[in-house]
C-alpha positions as CSV (number, residue, x, y, z in Angstrom):
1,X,-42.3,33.9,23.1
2,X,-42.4,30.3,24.1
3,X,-39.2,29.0,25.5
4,X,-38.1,25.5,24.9
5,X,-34.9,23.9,26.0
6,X,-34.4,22.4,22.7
7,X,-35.5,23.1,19.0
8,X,-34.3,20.7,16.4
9,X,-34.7,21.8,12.4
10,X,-35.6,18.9,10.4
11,X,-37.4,15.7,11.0
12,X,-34.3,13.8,9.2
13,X,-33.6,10.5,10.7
14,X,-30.7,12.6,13.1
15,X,-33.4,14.9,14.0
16,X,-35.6,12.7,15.3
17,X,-33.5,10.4,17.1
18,X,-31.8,13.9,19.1
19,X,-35.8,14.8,19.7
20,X,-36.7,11.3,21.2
21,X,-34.1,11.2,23.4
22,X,-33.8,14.6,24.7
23,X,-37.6,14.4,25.5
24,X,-37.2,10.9,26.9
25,X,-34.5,12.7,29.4
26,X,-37.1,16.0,30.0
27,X,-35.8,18.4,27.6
28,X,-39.0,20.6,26.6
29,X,-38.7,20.0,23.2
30,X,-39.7,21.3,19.4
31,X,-38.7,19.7,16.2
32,X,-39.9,22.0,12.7
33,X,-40.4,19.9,9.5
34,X,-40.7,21.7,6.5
35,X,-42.7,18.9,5.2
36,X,-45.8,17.0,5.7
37,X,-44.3,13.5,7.4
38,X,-41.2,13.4,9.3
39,X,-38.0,11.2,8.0
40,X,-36.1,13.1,5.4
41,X,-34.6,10.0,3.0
42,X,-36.6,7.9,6.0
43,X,-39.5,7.5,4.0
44,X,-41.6,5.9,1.0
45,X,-43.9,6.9,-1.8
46,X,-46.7,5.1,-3.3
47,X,-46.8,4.7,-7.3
48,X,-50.0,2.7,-8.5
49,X,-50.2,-0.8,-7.1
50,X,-46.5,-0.1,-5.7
51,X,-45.0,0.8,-2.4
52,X,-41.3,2.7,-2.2
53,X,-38.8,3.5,-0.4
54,X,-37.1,6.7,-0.9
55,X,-33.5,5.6,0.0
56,X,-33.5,2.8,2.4
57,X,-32.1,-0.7,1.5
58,X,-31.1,-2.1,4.9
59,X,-29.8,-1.6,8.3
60,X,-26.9,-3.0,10.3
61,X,-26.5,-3.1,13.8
62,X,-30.3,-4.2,15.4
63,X,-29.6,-8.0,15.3
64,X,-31.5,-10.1,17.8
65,X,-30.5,-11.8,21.2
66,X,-26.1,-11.7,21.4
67,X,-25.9,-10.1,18.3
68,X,-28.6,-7.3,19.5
69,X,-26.1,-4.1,18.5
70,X,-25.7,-0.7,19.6
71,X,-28.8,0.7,17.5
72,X,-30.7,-2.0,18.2
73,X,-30.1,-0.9,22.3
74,X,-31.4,2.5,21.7
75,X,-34.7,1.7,20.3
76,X,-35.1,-0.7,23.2
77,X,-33.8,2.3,25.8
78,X,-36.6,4.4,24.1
79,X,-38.7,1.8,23.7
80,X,-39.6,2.6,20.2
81,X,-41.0,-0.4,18.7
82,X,-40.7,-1.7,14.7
83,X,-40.7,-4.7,13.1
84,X,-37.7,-5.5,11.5
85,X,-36.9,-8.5,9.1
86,X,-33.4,-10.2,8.7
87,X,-31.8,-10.3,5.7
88,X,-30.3,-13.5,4.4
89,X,-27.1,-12.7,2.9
90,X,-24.9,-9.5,2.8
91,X,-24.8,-8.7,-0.5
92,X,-24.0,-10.4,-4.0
93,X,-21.0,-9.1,-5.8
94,X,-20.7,-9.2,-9.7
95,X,-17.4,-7.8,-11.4
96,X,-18.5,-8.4,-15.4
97,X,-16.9,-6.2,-18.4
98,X,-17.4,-6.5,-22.0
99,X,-19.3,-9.9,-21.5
100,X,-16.5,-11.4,-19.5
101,X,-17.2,-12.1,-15.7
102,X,-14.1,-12.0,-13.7
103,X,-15.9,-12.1,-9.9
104,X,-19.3,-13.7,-8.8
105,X,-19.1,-14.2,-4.9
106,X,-22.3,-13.8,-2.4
107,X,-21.6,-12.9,0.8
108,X,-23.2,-14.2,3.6
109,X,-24.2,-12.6,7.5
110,X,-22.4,-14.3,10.8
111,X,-18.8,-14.4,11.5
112,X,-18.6,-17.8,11.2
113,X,-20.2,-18.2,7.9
114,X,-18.0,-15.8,6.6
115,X,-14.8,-17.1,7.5
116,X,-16.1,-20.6,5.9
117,X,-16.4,-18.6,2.7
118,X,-12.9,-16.7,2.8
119,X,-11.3,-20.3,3.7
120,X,-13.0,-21.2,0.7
121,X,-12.5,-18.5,-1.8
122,X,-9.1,-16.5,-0.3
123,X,-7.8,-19.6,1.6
124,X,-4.8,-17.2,2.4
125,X,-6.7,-14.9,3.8
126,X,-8.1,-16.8,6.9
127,X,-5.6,-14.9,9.1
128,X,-5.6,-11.6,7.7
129,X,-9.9,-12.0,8.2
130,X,-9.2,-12.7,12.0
131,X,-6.8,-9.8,12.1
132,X,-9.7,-7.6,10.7
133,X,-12.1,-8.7,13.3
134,X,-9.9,-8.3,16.1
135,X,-9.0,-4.4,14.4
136,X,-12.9,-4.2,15.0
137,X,-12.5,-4.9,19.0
138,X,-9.2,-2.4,18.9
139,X,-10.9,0.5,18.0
140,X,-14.1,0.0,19.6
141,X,-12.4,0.1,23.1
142,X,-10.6,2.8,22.0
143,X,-14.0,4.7,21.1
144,X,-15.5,3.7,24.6
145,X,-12.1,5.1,26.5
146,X,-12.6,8.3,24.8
147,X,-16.2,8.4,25.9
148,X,-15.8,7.5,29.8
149,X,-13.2,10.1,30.0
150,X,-14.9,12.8,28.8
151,X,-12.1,14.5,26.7
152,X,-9.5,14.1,29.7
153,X,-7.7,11.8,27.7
154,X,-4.2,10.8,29.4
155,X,-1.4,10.2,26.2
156,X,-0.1,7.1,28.2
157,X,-3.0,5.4,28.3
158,X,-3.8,5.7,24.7
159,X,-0.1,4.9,24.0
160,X,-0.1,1.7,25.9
161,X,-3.7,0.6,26.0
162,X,-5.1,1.9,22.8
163,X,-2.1,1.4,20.3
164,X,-4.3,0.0,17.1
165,X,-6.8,2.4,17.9
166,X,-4.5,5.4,17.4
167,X,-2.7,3.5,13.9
168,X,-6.7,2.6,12.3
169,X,-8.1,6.1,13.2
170,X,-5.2,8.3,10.9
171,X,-5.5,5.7,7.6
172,X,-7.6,4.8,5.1
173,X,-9.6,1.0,4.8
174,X,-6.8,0.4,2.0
175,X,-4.4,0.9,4.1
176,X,-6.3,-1.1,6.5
177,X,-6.7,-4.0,4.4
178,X,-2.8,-3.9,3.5
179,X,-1.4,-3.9,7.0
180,X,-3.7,-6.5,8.3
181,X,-2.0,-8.6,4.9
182,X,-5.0,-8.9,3.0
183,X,-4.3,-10.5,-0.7
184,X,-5.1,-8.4,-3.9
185,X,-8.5,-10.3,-4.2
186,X,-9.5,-10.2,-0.6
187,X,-9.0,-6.4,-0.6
188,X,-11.1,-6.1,-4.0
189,X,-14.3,-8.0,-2.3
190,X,-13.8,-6.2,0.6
191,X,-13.9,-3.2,-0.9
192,X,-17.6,-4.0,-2.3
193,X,-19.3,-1.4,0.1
194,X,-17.5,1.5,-1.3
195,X,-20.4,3.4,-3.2
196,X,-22.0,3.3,0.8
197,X,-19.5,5.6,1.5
198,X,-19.5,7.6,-2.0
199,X,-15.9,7.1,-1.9
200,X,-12.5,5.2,-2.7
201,X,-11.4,2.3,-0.4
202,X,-7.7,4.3,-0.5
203,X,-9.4,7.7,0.9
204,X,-12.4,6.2,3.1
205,X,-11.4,6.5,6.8
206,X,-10.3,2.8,8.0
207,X,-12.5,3.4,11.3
208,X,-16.0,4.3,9.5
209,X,-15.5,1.5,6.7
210,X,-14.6,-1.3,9.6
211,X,-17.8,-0.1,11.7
212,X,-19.8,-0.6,8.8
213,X,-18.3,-3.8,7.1
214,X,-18.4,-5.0,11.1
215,X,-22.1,-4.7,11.7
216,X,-23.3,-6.2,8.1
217,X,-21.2,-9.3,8.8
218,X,-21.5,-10.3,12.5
219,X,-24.4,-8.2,13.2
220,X,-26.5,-8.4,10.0
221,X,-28.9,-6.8,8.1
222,X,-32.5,-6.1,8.8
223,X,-35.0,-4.1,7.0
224,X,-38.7,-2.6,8.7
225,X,-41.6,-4.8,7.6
226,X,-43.4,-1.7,6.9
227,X,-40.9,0.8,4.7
228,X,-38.7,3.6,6.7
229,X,-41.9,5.2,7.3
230,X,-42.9,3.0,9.6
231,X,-39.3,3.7,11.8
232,X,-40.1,7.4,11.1
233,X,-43.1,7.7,12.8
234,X,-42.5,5.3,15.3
235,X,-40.1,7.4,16.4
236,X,-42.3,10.6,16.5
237,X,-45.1,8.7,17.5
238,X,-42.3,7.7,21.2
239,X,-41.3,11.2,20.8
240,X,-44.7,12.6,21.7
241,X,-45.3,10.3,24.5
242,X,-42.4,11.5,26.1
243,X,-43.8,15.4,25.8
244,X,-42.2,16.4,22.4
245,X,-44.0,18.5,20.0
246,X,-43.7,18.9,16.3
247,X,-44.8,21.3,13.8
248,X,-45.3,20.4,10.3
249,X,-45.6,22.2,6.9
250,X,-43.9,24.8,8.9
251,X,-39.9,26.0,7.6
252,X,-37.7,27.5,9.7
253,X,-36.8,31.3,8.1
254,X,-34.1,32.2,10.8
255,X,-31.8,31.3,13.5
256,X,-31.8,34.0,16.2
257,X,-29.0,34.8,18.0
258,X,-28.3,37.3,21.4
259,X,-25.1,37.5,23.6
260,X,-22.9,35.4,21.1
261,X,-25.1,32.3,21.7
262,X,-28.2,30.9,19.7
263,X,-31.8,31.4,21.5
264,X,-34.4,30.8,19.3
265,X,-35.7,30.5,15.8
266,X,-38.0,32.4,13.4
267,X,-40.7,31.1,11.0
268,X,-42.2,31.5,8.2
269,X,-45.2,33.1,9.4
270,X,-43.2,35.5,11.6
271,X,-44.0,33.6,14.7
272,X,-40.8,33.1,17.0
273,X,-40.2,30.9,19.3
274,X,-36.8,31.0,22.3
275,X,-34.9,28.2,22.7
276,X,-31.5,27.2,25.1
277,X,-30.0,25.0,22.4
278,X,-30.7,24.1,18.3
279,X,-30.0,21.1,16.9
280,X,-30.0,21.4,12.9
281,X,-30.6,18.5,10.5
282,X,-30.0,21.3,7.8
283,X,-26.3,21.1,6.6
284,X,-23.7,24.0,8.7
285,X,-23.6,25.9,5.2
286,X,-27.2,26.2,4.8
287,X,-27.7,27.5,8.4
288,X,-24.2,29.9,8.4
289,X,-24.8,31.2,5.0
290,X,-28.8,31.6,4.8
291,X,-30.2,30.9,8.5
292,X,-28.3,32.4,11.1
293,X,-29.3,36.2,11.4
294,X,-25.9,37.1,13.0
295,X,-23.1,35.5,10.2
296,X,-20.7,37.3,12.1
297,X,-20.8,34.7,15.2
298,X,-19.5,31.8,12.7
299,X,-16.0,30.7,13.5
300,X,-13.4,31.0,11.3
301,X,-12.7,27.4,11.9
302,X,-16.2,25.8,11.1
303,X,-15.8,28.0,7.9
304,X,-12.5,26.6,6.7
305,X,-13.7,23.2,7.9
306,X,-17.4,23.5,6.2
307,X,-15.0,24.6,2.4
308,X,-12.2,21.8,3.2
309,X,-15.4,19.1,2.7
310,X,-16.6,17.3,-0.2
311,X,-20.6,16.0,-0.4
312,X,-20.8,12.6,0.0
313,X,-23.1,10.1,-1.8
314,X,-25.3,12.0,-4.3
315,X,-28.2,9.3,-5.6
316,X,-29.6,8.2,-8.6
317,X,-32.5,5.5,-8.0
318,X,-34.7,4.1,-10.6
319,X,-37.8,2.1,-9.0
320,X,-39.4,-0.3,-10.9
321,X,-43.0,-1.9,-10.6
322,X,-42.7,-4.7,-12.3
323,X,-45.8,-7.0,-13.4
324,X,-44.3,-10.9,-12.8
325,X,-42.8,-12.3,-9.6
326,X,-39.2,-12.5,-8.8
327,X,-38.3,-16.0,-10.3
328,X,-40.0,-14.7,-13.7
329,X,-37.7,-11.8,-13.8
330,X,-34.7,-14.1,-12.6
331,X,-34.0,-12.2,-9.4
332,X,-32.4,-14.2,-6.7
333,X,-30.9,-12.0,-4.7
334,X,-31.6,-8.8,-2.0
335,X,-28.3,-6.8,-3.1
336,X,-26.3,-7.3,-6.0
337,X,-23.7,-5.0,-6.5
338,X,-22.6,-4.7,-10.3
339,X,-19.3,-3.2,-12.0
340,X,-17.3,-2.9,-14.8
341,X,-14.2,-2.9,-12.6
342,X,-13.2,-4.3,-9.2
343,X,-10.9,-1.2,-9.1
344,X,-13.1,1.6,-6.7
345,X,-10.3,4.0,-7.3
346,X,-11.5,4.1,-11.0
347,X,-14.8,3.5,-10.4
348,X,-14.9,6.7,-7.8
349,X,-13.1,8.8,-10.9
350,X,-15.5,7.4,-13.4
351,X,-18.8,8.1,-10.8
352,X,-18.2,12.0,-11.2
353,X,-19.8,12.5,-14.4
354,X,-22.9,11.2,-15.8
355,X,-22.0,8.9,-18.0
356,X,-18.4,7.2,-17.3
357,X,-16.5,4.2,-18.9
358,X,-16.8,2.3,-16.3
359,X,-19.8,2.0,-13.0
360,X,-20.8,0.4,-9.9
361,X,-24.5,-0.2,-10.3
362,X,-26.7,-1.3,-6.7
363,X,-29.5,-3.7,-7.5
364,X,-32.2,-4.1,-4.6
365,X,-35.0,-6.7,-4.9
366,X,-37.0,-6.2,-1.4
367,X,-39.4,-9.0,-2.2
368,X,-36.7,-11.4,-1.3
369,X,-36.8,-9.9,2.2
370,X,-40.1,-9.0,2.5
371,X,-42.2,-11.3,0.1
372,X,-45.3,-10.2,-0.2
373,X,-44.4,-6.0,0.0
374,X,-46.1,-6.2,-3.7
375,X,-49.1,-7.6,-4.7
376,X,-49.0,-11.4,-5.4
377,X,-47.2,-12.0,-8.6
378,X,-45.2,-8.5,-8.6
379,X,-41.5,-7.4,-7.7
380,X,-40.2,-4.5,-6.7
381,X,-37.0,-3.3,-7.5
382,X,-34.7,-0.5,-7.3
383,X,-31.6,0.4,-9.4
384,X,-29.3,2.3,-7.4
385,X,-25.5,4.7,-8.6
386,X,-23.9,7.0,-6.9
387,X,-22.2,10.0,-8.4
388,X,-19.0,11.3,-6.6
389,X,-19.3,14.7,-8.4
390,X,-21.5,17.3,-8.6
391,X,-22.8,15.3,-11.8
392,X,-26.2,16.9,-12.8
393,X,-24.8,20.8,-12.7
394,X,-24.7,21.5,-16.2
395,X,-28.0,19.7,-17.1
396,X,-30.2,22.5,-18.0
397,X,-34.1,22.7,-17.3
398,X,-35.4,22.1,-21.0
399,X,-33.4,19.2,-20.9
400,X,-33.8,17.8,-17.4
401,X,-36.2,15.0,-18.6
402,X,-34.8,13.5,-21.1
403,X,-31.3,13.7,-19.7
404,X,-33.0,11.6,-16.6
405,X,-34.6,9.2,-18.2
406,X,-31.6,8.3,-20.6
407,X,-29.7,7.3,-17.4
408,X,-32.8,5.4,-16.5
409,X,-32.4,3.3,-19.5
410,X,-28.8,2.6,-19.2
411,X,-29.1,1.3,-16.4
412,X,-32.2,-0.9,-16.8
413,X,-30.0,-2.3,-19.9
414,X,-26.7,-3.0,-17.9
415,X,-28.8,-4.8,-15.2
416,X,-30.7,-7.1,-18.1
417,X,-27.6,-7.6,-19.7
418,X,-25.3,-8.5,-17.2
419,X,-27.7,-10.3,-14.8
420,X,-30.4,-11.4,-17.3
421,X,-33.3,-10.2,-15.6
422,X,-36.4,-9.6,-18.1
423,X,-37.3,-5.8,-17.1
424,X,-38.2,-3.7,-19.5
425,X,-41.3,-6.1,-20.6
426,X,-42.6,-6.3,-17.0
427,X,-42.7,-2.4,-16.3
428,X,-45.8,-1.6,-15.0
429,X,-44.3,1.5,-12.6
430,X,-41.3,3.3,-13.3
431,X,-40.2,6.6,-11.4
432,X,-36.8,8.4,-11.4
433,X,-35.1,10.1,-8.8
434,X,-31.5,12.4,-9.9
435,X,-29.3,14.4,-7.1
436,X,-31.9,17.0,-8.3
437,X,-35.1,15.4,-6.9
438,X,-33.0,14.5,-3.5
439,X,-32.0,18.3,-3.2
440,X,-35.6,19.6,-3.5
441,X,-36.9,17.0,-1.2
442,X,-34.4,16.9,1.3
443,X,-32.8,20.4,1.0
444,X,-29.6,19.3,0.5
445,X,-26.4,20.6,-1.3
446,X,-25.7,18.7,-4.4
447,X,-28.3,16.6,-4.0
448,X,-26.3,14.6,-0.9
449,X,-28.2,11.7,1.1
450,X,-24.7,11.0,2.6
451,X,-23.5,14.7,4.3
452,X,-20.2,15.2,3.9
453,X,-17.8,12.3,2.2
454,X,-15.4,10.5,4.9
455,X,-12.2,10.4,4.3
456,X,-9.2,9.7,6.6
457,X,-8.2,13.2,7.6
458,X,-11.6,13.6,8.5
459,X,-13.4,10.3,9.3
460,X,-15.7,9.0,11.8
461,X,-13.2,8.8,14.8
462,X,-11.8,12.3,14.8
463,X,-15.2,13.9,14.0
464,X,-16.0,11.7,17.4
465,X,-13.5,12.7,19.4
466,X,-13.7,16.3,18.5
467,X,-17.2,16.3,18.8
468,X,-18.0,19.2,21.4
469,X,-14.6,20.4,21.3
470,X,-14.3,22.3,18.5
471,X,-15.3,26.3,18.8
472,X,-18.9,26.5,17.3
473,X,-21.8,29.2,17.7
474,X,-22.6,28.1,21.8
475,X,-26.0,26.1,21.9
476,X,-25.9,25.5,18.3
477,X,-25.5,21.6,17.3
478,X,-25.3,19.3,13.8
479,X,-27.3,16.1,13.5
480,X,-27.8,14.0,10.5
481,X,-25.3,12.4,7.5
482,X,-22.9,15.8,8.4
483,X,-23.2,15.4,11.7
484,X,-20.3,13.7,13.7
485,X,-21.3,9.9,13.5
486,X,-20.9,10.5,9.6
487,X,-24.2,9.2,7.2
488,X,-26.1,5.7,6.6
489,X,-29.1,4.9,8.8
490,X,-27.1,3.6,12.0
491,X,-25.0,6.6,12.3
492,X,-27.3,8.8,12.1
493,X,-29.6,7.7,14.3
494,X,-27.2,7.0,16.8
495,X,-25.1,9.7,15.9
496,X,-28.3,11.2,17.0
497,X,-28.5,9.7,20.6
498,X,-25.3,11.0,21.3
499,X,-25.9,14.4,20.3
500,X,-28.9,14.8,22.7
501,X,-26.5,13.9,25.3
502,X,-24.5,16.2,25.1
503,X,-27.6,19.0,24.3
504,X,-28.4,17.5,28.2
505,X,-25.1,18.8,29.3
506,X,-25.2,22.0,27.8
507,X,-28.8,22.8,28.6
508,X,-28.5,21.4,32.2
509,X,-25.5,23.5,32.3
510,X,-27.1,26.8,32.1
511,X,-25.8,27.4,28.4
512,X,-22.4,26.8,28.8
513,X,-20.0,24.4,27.1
């Protein structure tokens, strides 16, 4: 057989990051993609005159010059290059039941232009803003302590040093917002972001929710000129350069084990191939449960912890092709988010079936990013919910289709009638994606572009600093939305980074821990 230090399964976003960057360090390296093009959600889909993308709508954390963040530092380490375009503003937020609109704020990027607006619309909340901010600075120190002492953490330290840190990593954003004194509105806006979580602001982890609100607002937002594609392959395209090789169209049957460790994998074909370490953009249930050929070697621990879970963000996207520009249709905006109710405690209930009382509805325009990603005098845009329940499990096959596109059409009419766009008499391209098309695609459970959901007993810090630490199968690692970094773009791929680092380690290591 062929030995490799490192096989990854899945060219997910995670997948790819782990394979660039162990093969940028000298790893001999081997990533397996089931499919034809590498990038999992990271990629886009041409319908007639009309370019798609699967699942991206932006990115936080590249910025440019100061604001250059911690993603947009590891494509210039790897030297993977993209084009990325800035988005103006944040996101618009629209709070409208039974014809009466009770919110209608637009949030912008930049620290300073954000505190202008809360001075202007939560005047009482200027403090309680600063107070979030400097939370921000709290528990990123705290993060980079934990890193430089490489799990030797001393109590003191973190008791005297690291206080905040140690408060913001056990509660949830709610929380958050209450003990920095955020007003009833302030914590309603703020909680906007919610369905990019697929959760409650009251069960969200405060540190994941602050990394995220963090990096749209100071940082920004930036989407690739040419789709997530384009970030995909530029990835794999740096990949190769630095020795990395990839198989396509090829699946990955088996996970082979010897001596209590991982050492190779099995394909579809039969062929086999050895390796000293596997990192797995598949989910831990799908590789304990169907891949591993020993089941046996699987903690009790990573059992109990795989069942205590819940999926995360399970999509429903409707893209549109639509045959006028953006001013004809009335669109103004990148992101709107729309709801019935500024309450995401309800709206999180109400998201677990199909059809709810109330919803939280993501509209995304990228022609006013990227202006001429249609042909001249067309818009694309993409209606976006998130179900926090297995949703679509008792929708049967005969009646798959029309169940799908009846969502489809209540959406479309919630969007015209709420933001008075003129859609359905511009349709020129209409497909329809349910958790059932992202399962199929992306073999995941339920459907789930957002791994597991993140919530305060289990959130991004602790899966941080108990990343490595925990008793798994030796050599055998997670990358991707389950993976410790938690899901969106900028975890994973940096979740990503890390996880080749400490694949280095292991592999340097002789196998060992």
């Amino acid at each position: 057989m062929e030995k490799y230090d490192l096989i990854v399964i899945g060219a997910g976003n995670g997948g790819l990051m782990t394979a660039c960057r162990a093969a940028q360090m000298g790893l001999k390296t081997l990533v397996v993609e089931r499919h034809n093009m590498p990038g999992g959600a990271a990629t886009s889909f041409v319908r007639g005159r009309f370019e798609f993308d699967a699942s991206l709508h932006e990115i936080p954390d590249f910025g440019q010059g100061e604001h250059r963040g911690e993603l947009g530092r590891i494509f210039d380490e790897l030297g993977i290059k993209v084009e990325m375009l800035p988005i103006k503003d944040a996101f618009r937020y629209v709070v409208e039941k039974d014809g009466v609109r009770s919110l209608d704020v637009t949030f912008p990027h930049g620290k300073d232009a954000v505190m202008k607006l809360i001075s202007e619309i939560c005047p009482d909340d200027v403090g309680a803003m600063e107070r979030f901010f400097d939370a921000y600075e709290d528990m990123h120190r705290g993060l980079d302590y934990f890193g430089s002492v490489r799990g030797q953490i001393d109590p003191e330290v973190l008791r005297k040093e690291h206080p905040n840190f140690m408060r913001i990593m056990s509660i949830s954003a709610g929380e958050l917002f209450r003990a920095l004194g955020m007003s009833e509105k302030c914590q309603k806006i703020m909680a906007a972001y919610w369905p990019y979580q697929g959760t409650d602001i009251d069960t969200v982890d405060a540190s994941r929710y602050l990394m995220m609100v963090y990096g749209y607002f100071v940082n920004g937002a930036y989407v690739p000129r040419m789709r997530s594609h384009s970030l995909s392959t530029a990835i794999v395209d740096r990949a190769r350069q630095f020795g990395c090789q990839f198989l396509f169209n090829t699946e990955v049957t088996k996970v082979l084990t010897a001596n209590g460790r991982v050492c190779g994998v099995e394909l579809e074909d039969g062929r086999q191939f050895e390796a000293t370490a596997i990192a797995s953009n598949a989910f831990p249930e799908i590789v304990y449960s169907k891949l591993l050929d020993d089941k046996s070697l699987v903690p009790v621990f990573e059992r109990k912890k795989a069942n205590a879970r819940k999926y995360g963000f399970r999509a429903f996207s409707v893209y549109l092709g639509l045959d006028a520009p953006p001013e004809e249709i009335g669109v103004e905006d990148y992101t709107v988010f729309l709801s019935s109710s500024d309450d995401s405690r309800v709206l999180c209930e109400e998201s677990k079936t199909r059809f709810g009382k109330e919803y939280a509805l993501d509209v995304c325009c990228l022609n006013m990013a990227i202006p001429d990603c249609t042909p001249e005098g067309t818009t694309e845009m993409v209606l976006t919910i998130s179900y926090t329940g297995d949703a679509w499990a008792d929708v049967s096959e005969e009646d798959y289709v029309k169940v799908k596109r009846e969502v489809a059409d209540e959406l479309i009419t919630k969007v015209e009638k709420v933001m008075g766009y003129k859609i359905r008499e511009h349709i020129e391209e209409i497909e329809i994606a349910s958790p059932v098309t992202f399962a199929r695609y992306m073999f995941s459970p339920q459907g789930s572009i957002y791994g597991y959901s993140s919530e305060k007993w289990d959130g991004m810090s602790s899966r941080l600093i108990t990343s490595g630490m925990e008793q798994t199968i030796p050599g055998l690692f997670f990358v991707g939305g389950h993976g410790s970094s938690l899901s969106g773009y900028y975890p994973t791929y940096s979740g990503g980074n890390k996880t080749a680092m400490q694949i280095m380690g292991y592999v340097r290591g002789g196998g060992r821990r």
